[in-house]
C-alpha positions in Angstrom: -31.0 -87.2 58.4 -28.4 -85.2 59.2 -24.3 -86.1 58.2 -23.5 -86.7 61.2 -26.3 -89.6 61.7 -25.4 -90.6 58.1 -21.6 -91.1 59.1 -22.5 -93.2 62.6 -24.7 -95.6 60.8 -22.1 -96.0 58.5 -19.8 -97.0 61.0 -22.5 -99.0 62.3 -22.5 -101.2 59.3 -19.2 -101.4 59.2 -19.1 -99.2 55.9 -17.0 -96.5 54.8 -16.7 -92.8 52.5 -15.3 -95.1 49.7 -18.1 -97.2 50.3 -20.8 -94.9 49.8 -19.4 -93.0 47.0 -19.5 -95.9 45.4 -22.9 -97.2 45.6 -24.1 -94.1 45.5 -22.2 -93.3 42.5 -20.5 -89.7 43.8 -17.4 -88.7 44.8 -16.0 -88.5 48.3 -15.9 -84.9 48.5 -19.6 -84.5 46.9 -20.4 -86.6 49.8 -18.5 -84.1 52.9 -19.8 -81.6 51.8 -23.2 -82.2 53.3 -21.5 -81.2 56.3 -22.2 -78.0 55.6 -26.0 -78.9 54.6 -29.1 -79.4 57.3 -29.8 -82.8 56.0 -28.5 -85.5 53.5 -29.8 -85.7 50.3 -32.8 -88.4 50.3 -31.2 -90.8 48.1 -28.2 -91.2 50.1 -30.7 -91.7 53.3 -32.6 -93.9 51.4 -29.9 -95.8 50.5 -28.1 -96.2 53.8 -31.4 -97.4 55.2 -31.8 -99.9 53.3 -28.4 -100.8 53.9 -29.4 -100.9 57.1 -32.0 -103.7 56.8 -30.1 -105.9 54.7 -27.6 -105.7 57.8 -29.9 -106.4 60.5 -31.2 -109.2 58.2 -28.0 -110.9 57.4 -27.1 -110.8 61.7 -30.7 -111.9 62.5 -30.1 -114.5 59.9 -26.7 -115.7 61.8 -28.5 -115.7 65.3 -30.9 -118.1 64.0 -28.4 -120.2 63.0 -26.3 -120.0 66.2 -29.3 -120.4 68.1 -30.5 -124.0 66.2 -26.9 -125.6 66.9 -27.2 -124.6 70.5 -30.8 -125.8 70.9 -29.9 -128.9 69.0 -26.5 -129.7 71.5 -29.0 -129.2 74.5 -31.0 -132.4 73.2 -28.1 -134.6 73.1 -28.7 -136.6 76.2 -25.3 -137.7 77.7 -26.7 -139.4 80.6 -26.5 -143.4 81.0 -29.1 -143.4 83.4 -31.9 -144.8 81.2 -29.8 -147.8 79.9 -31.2 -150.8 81.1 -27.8 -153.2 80.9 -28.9 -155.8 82.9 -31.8 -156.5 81.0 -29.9 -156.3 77.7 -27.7 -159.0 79.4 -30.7 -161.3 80.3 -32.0 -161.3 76.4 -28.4 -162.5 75.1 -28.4 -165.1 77.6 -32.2 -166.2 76.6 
């Protein structure tokens, strides 16, 4: 993986420098300078990958939800049609 791909799927996880200096316990300029490298150091792929997953399983975990609370308002029936009044009207009278 190269820094650039390393820096867009930080943005893509709404992650910054500070962010991965952090967790992957180096310092911000440690971290630029793989600019100058071919590829990233495996750790720090490793660790944005799985950063990665635990993203798309937190948002997958959201459009479940969303979708249940739609899928539940589409059951609620609104419609009147299948009251029978006048024969609810007829048994109080009996």
């Amino acid at each position: 993986m190269t820094y650039k791909e390393f820096l867009e799927l930080l943005e893509e996880l709404q992650l910054d420098l500070d962010s991965a200096s952090e967790a992957l316990d180096l310092e911000i300029s440690d971290i630029e300078a793989w600019e100058e490298e071919e590829e990233i150091p495996k750790s720090a792929e490793k660790w944005i990958k799985k950063e990665k997953v635990e993203f798309a399983t937190l948002n997958n975990t959201n459009e479940d939800n969303n979708f249940e609370e739609e899928e539940n308002e589409e059951l609620v029936d609104d419609d009147d049609d299948d009251l029978d009044l006048d024969n609810e009207i007829d048994e109080e009278e009996k």
